[in-house]
N, C-alpha and C positions, 0 to 999 in steps of 0.2 A: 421610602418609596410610597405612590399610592395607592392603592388599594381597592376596588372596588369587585371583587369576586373571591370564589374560596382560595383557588386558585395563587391568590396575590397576599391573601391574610395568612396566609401559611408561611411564605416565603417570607414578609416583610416579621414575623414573630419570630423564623429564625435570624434573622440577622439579627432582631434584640438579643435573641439571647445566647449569639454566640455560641451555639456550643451541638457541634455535627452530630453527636450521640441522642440526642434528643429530637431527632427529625421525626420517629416512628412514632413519639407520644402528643407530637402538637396537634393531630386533631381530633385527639382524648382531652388537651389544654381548652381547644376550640368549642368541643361541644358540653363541657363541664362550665366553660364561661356562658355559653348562653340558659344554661338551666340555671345562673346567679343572677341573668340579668330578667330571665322570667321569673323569681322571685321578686328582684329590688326595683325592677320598675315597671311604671304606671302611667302610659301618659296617649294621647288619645288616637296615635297612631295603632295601636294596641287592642283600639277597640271595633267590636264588631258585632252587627245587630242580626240575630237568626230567631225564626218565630218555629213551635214546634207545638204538636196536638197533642193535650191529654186525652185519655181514655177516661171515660166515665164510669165511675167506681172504683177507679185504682187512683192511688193520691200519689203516686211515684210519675218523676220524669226524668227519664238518664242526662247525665251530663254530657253537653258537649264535646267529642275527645281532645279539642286545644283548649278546655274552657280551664280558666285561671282565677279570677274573681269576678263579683257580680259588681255590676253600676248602675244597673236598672232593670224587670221584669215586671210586666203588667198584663194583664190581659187583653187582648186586641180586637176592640169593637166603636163603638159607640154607646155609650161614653168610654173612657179608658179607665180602665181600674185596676189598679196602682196594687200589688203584693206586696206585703211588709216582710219583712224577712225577723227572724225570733233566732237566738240561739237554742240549741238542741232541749235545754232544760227548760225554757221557756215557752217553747213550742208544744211540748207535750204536757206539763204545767196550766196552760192559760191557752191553747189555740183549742178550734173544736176540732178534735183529731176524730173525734167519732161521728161528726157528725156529715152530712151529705148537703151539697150547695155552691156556691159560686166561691171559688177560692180567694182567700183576701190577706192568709199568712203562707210563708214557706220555711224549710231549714234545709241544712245541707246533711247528710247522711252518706260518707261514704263516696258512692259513685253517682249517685242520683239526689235530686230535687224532692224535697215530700211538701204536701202541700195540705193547708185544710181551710176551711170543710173541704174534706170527697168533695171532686167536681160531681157532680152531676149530671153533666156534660160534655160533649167533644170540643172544650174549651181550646181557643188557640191564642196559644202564651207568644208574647214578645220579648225577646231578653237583648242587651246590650252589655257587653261582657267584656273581659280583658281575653281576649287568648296566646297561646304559643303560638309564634311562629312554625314555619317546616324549619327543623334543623338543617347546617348546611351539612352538603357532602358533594361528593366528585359528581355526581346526578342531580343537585341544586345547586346552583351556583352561588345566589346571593338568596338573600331574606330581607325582612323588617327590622332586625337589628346591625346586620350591615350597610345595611342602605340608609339608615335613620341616626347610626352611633356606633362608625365602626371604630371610632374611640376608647368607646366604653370596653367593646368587643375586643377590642386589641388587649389592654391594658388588664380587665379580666382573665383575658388566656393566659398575660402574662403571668398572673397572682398565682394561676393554679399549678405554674410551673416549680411552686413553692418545694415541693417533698423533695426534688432532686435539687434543687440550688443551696436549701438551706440556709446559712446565713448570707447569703450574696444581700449586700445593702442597697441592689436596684431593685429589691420586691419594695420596700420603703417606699420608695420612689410612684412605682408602678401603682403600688395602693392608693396612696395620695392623688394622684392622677385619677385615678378612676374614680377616689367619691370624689373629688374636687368636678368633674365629668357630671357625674349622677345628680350633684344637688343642680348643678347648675342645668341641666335640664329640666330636672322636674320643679326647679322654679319658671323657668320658661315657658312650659306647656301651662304650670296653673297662672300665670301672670295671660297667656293666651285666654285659658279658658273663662276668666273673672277679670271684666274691665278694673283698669287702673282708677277711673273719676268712679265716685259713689252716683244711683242710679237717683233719679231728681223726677219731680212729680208735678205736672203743669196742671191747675187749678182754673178750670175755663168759666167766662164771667158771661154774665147776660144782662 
């Protein structure tokens, strides 16, 4: 059947899997498969651009509450200047964590952004980021993962239905299905995002 709300992804899951005693845990199956599919994927539906003000003299910026990975953060002005990101050891290492100025590294900490130098300023950062979807429920109908790969979503719920099936040899199946799903989109979106022909360079004569 097809599926296009919570409503209908519940239903069409049980009829996968057969089996009446399991109606109570499918949208424990449901929303366990969307926290595997906000780990395994990446692709530019996902993405979203929010700008947010530091405080001057505090080198902390809280994270987004859907935020998942970064893709881009720079500062938004004239000129744009572009934040490198350091891993944690690197950053306290080699960035000027002491020091006070326009910020040009950052790392992740936790629940917050740290940044150095200390802005100095009411600097206003631009990020573009992956985030979480609203999960679904009786009160959200659909999402970005059902609207975008209710494939993925299906065949996910199905994997988590693992503890109670045990060896049934349609998780196999279902597994297969799902990365066979995953690569083949995240090669679709990066085949989107990066032209096929190499990029070429017209040399003008006089």
């Amino acid at each position: 059947m097809a599926f296009t709300n919570y409503t209908d992804l519940k239903a069409t899951i049980a009829d996968y899997l057969a089996r009446s005693d399991l109606t109570t845990q499918i949208p424990d199956f449901i929303s366990l498969a969307e926290k595997r599919l906000g780990r395994d994927l990446r692709i530019r539906q996902m993405l979203k651009v929010v700008t947010a003000t530091m405080t001057a003299g505090d080198a902390t910026v809280s994270l987004p509450s859907d935020f998942v990975a970064m893709k881009d953060i720079h500062l938004d002005g004239n000129p744009t200047n572009v934040i490198s990101f350091l891993s944690t050891s690197n950053f306290f290492r080699n960035a000027r964590v002491s020091q006070s100025g326009v910020p040009i590294n950052y790392t992740l900490l936790g629940s917050e952004f740290q940044f150095a130098p200390v802005p100095d300023f009411a600097y206003t950062i631009r990020m573009v980021y992956y985030y979480k979807p609203e999960e679904l429920s009786n009160s959200n109908s659909s999402n970005l993962f059902l609207a975008t790969c209710p494939d993925l979503l299906l065949y996910a719920a199905l994997g988590e239905a693992e503890p109670y099936l045990m060896n049934d040899e349609r998780l196999q199946t279902w597994s297969a299905l799902y990365q066979r799903g995953l690569d083949s989109l995240t090669k679709s979106d990066d085949d989107a995002e990066y032209p096929s022909s190499p990029m070429s360079i017209t040399l003008s004569t006089r």
